[in-house]
N, C-alpha and C positions, 0 to 999 in steps of 0.2 A: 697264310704262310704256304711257302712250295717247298718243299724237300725235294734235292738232286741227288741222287747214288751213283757214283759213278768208279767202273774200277780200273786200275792203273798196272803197268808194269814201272814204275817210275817214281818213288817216294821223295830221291831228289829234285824233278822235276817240279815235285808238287810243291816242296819248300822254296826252290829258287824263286816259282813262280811269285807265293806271298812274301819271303821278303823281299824284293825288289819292289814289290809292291807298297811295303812298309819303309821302306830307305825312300824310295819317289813322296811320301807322305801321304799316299795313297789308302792306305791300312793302317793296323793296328794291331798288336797281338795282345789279344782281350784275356784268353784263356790258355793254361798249360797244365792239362793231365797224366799222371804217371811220370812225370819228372820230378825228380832226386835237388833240391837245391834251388838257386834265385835263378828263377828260368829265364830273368830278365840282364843277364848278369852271362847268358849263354850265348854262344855265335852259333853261324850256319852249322860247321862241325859238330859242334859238340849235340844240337839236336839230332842231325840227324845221325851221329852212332846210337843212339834211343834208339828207333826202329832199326837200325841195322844189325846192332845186337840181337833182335828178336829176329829179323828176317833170315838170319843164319843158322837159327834153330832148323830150318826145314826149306833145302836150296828145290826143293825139285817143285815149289809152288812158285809161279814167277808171274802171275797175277797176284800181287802181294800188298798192292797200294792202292788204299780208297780215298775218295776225295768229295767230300760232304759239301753242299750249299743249302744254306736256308736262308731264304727271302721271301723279304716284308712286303707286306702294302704301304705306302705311304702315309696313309693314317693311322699307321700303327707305330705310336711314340713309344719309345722303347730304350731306356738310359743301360748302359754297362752291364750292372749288375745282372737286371733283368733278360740280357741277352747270355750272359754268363749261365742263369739258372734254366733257359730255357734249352741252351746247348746240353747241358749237363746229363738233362730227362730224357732230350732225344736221344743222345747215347746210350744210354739207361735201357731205355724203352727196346734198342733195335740191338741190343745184347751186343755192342761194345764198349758198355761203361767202364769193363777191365783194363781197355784197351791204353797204352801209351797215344796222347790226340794233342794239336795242337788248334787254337780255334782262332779264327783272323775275322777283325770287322773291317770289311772294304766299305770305300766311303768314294770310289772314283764311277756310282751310280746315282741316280735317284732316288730310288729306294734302297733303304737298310738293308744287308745282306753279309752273312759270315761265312767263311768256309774252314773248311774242317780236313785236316790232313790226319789220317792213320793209316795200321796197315792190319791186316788179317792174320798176322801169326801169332797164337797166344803163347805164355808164356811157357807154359810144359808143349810148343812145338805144334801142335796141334792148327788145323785152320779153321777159322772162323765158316759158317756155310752162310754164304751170301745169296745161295740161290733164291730168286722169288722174292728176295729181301726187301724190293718195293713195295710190294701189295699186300705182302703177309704183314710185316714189320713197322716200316717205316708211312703208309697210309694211315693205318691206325692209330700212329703215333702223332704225326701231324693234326688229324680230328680231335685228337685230346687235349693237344697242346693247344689247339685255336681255344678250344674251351674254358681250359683252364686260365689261360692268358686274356680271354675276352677278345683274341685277336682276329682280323678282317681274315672272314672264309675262304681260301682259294678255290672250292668248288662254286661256281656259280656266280664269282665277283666279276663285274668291270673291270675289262683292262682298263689302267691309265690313260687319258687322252695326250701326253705329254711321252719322249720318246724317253727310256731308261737309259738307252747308252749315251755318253756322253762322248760328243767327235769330238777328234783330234785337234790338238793345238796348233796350229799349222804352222804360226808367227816361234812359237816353242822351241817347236821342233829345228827347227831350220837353223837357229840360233846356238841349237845346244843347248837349252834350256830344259827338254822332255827328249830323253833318247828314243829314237824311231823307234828301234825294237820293241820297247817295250808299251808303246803306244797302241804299234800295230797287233802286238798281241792282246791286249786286251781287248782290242776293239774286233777282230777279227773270231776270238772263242766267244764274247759275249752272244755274237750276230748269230756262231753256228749251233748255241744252245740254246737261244730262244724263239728265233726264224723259221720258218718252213720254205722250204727253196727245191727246185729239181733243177735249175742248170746254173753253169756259173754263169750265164747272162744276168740269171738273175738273183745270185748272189753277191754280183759288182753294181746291181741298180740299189741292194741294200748298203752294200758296206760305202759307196759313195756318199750317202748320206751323212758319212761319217769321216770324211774327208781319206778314202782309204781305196784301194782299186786293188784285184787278180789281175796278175798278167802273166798268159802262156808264153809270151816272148814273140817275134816276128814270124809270117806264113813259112820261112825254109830255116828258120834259125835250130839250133842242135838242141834248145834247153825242148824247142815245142816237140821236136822228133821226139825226144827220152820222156813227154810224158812234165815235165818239170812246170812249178808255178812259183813265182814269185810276189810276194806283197809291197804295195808302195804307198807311200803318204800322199795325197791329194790337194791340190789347193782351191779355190771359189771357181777354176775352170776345166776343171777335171783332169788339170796337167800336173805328173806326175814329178814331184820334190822327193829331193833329200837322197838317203842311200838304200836302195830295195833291199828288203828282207826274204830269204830261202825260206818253203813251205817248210823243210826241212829242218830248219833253224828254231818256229816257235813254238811252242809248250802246246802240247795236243796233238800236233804236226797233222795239220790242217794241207796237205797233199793232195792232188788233184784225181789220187786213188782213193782217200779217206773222203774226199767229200765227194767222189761219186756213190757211195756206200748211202749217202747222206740223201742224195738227190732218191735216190729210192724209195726210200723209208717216209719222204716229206711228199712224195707223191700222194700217197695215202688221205695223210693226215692232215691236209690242206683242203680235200673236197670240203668237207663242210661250210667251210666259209665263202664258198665260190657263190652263192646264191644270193648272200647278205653282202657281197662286194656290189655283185649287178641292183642288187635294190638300193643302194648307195649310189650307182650312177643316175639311174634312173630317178630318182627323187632330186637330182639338180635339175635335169634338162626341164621335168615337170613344173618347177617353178620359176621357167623363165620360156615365154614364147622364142625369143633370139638371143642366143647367147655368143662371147667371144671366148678363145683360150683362153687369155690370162683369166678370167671369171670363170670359166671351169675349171679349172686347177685349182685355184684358190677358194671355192665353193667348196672341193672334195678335199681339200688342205683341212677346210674347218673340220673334217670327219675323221681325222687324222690317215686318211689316205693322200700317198705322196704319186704324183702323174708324173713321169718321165718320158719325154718323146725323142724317141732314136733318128734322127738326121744325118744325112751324107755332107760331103764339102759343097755338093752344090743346095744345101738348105734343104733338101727334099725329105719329109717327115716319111718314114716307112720301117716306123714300129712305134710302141707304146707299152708301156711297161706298166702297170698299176700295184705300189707299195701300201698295204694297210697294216700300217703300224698300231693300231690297238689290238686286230684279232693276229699279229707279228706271222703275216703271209703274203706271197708275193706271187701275181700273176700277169701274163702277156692279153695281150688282148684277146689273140685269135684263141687262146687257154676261155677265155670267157664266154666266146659266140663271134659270130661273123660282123655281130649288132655294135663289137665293143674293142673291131679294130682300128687302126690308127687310121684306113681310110674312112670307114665308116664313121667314126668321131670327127675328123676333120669335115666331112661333108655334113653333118650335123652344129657345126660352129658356124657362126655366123661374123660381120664385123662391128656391130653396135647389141649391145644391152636390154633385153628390155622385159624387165621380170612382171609376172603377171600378180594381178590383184588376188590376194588371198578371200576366202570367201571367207562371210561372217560364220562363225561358230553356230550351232545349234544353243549352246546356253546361252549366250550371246544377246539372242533375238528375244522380242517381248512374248510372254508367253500369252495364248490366249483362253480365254474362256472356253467353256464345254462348249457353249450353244450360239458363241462367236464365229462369225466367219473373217477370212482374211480376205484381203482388198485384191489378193488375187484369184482367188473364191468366186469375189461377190462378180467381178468380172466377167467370169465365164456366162452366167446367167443371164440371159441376154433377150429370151422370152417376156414378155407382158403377162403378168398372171391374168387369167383368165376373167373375166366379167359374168357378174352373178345374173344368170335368167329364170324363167319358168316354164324353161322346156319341158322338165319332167314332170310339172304338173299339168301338162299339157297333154305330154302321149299318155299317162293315166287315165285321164278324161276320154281319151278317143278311144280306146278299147277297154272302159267298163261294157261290160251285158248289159241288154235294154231287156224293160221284161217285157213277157209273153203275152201275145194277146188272147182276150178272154172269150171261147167262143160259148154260144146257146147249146144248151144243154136240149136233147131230142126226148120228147115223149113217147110213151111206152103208152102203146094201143090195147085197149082191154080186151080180151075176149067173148066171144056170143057165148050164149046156154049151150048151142049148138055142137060149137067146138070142144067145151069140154065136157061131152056126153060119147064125143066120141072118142074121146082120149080115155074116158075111163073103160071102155068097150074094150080098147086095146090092150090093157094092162091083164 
């Protein structure tokens, strides 16, 4: 589960938003707390004098409107009720349960998600303190909640390979079927709350996606001079339908001043992904000696990254835009390295196919014995073993010792009487 906090000057804004959401059949109003009577039984008015009533208790707080989302995983089946109870505790838990709230289940995503309208003035006047209220409050709250509900952890889950927002009806629209306004604001807050983006180049290669375009207006027109943006519906060739909508005009007000604030902040919190984007490109080209466009597009398609190639009227590719919509961040090429510009990519495409043989697996292969050798082994060996002789019994033999020969022993001459008459003389 992800909990949003987000705080408002705007408590109207924040109801128009859901019910219109709820009148398109887009929504639901699943929960109504701190209302007096059949909530279901009440109009736009009569809700929102509930908060206005409280918000007049104390005019000098004019951040006074919060606006809650809590979104699911996909695997996380979750009927009515159970969204009802699980609302209830968050409240509870982040010391608004007092609070007058209304809680909406939008149904115009892929995955389950409610939002949550209140406001921060209690009832003796006083304001709620929201400071830090993510990390102190509403984290811990989430960690509980997953637990106790059994629900898919938002720390450390897979994104979806599959996009949440759902583009624009085009055929709908056109017809009067889906009012542009209300199209383009959904799809345009969904992009700038869950996207990471630092220019509007590359906030219009995501929201195209979604059949939806930024436009500053003409090089000398008055809206570009003042700064102005306006949004427009899109059709299959990026030609802009219907009647544009003022930045001005939708809920959030998404301005060309507001989402430079935006471009900022996503500078940051985008590196991380910069490295798992490049090992994502690089693991196609690896698996194909020659590759074409359409096959590299569609290769990084499979990874849910979307390739957008920027062309002139005379056809000439000179940019490249790379969307990875599971880690929901968006990068230019030359953003990535020199390796992963639009020239550099182009001079790396080729115009035939031809993917290389994967090699066999290590478990794959028959295993062999300890004291087996393999046929690429025995190959190397290319000496004749050697042939058995008796050389060493040979040089043994040539340098034993021979033995000594045995000479006559000499006689010992006896002495005269003579001799030793005079040796005893001498003594």
């Amino acid at each position: 589960m992800v909990a949003r906090f987000v705080n408002g000057k705007s408590i109207r804004g924040m109801l128009h938003y859901n019910e219109n959401k709820v009148a398109a059949g887009e929504a639901s109003l699943l929960l109504a707390s701190g209302f007096a009577g059949d909530i279901g039984q009440f109009n736009l008015q009569q809700k929102l004098q509930r908060f206005e009533y409280l918000t007049m208790l104390n005019t000098r707080v004019k951040t006074n409107a919060v606006h809650i989302t809590l979104n699911f995983d996909e695997r996380d089946k979750l009927n009515n009720e159970q969204l009802q109870q699980i609302s209830i505790s968050y409240m509870e838990r982040i010391g608004f349960g007092d609070q007058p709230y209304l809680v909406y289940k939008h149904t115009d995503a892929a995955h389950t998600h409610v939002h949550i309208a209140t406001i921060n003035i209690k009832q003796d006047g006083n304001r709620v303190d929201t400071h830090a209220i993510g990390w102190k409050l509403s984290e811990p709250a989430r960690i509980e909640l997953e637990k106790e509900y059994n629900l898919v952890q938002a720390k450390g889950r897979k994104n979806s390979d599959t996009l949440t927002i759902k583009p624009a009806n085009i055929e709908k629209a056109i017809y009067g079927k889906t009012p542009t306004k209300r199209a383009i604001t959904n799809i345009v807050n969904a992009v700038i709350r869950t996207y990471k983006f630092t220019s509007l180049a590359e906030f219009n290669a995501i929201l195209k996606q979604f059949n939806v375009t930024a436009d500053r207006g003409g090089e000398n027109t008055l809206m570009r001079k003042k700064g102005g943006l306006i949004y427009s519906l899109t059709n299959n060739k990026g030609e802009q339908v219907g009647i544009p909508i003022k930045a001005s005009a939708i809920y959030n007000k998404p301005t060309l001043a507001n989402l430079q604030a935006a471009f900022d902040k996503n500078m940051e919190k985008r590196k991380q992904y910069k490295e798992p984007l490049k090992e994502a490109i690089e693991k196609v080209f690896k698996q194909y000696s020659t590759i074409t466009k359409n096959t590299f597009i569609g290769e990084l398609q499979k990874q849910n990254i979307h390739v957008a190639l920027r062309s002139n009227d005379q056809d000439y590719t000179y940019g490249i835009t790379y969307i990875d919509n599971q880690n929901k961040t968006v990068f230019n090429g030359s953003d990535l390295g020199k390796a992963y510009s639009a020239k550099a990519i182009l001079q790396r495409l080729s115009t035939t196919d031809k993917r290389l043989k994967s090699e066999l697996k290590i478990e794959n292969q028959p295993r062999l014995r300890r004291n087996q050798q393999s046929a690429k082994q025995q190959a190397l060996i290319y000496l004749k073993p050697p042939q058995q002789t008796n050389y060493l019994s040979l040089a043994l033999a040539k340098y034993q010792p021979e033995a000594a020969p045995i000479q006559p022993r000499k006689k010992k001459k006896r002495k005269s009487k003579d001799q030793e008459q005079d040796q005893g003389l001498d003594l």
